[in-house]
C-alpha positions as CSV (number, residue, x, y, z in Angstrom):
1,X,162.7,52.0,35.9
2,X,159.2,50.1,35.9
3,X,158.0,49.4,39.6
4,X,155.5,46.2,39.8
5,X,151.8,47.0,40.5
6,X,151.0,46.7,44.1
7,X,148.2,44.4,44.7
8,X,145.2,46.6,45.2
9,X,143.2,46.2,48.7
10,X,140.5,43.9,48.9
11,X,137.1,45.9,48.8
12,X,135.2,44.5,51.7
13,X,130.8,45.6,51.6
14,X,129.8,45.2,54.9
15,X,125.6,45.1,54.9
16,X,124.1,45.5,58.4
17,X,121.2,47.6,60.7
18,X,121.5,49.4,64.1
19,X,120.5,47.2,67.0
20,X,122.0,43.6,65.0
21,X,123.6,41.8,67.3
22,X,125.2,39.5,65.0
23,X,126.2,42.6,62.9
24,X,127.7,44.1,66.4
25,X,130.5,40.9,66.5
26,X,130.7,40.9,63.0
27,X,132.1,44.3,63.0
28,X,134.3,43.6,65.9
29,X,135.7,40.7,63.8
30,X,136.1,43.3,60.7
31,X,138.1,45.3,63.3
32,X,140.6,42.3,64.2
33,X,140.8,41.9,61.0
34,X,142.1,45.3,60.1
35,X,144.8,45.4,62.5
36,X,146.1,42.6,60.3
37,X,145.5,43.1,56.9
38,X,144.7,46.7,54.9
39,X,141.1,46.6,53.0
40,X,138.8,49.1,51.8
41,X,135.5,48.9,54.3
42,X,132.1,50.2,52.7
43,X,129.6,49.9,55.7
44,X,125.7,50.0,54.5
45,X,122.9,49.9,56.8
46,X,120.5,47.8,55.1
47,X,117.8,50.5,56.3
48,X,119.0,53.2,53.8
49,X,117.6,51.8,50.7
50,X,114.2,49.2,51.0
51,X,115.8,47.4,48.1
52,X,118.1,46.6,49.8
53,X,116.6,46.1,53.3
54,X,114.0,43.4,50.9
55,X,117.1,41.5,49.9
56,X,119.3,41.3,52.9
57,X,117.1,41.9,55.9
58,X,117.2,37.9,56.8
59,X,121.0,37.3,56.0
60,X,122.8,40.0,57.8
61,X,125.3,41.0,58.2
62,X,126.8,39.9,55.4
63,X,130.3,40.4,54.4
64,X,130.7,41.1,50.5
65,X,134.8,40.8,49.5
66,X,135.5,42.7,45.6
67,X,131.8,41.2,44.9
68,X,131.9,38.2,45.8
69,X,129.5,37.1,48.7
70,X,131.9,35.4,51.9
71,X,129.8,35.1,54.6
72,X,126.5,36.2,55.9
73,X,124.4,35.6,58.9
74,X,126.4,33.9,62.3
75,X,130.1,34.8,61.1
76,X,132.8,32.6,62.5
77,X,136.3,34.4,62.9
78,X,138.1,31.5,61.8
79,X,135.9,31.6,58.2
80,X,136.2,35.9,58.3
81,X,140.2,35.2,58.6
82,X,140.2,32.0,55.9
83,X,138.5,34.8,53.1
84,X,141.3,37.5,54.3
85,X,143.9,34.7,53.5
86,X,145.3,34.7,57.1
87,X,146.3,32.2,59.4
């Protein structure tokens, strides 16, 4: 008996820095999130690598979902829960 592939879980990059307050409501919205759809969170403060602090330090946060760039900079919950595919 052959059993259909499960979907895998969306692979969400989340790209932030300490002391972001935009990254702060962004994360609580990642958190909302979770508690209604399963993903795969990869949180990485911008600060660890000055490539990518260079590239991202006037977006963030931004939200990457399986590569694809979603949102970035002031994230509305409404958008966050559109690129989940929830109501």
């Amino acid at each position: 008996m052959t059993r259909a592939k499960e979907p895998s879980q969306p692979r969400v990059t989340f790209y932030t820095k300490a002391g972001c307050h935009l990254c702060d409501e962004a994360r609580d919205m990642l958190d909302d999130i979770a508690a209604q759809s399963d993903f795969e969170l990869t949180e990485v403060d911008i600060r660890s690598n000055p490539k990518l602090f260079e590239e991202y330090r006037y977006r963030i946060p931004v939200i990457i979902i399986n590569d694809d760039t979603i949102l970035e900079g002031r994230i509305d919950f409404s958008n966050l829960a559109k690129a989940f595919q929830l109501p």
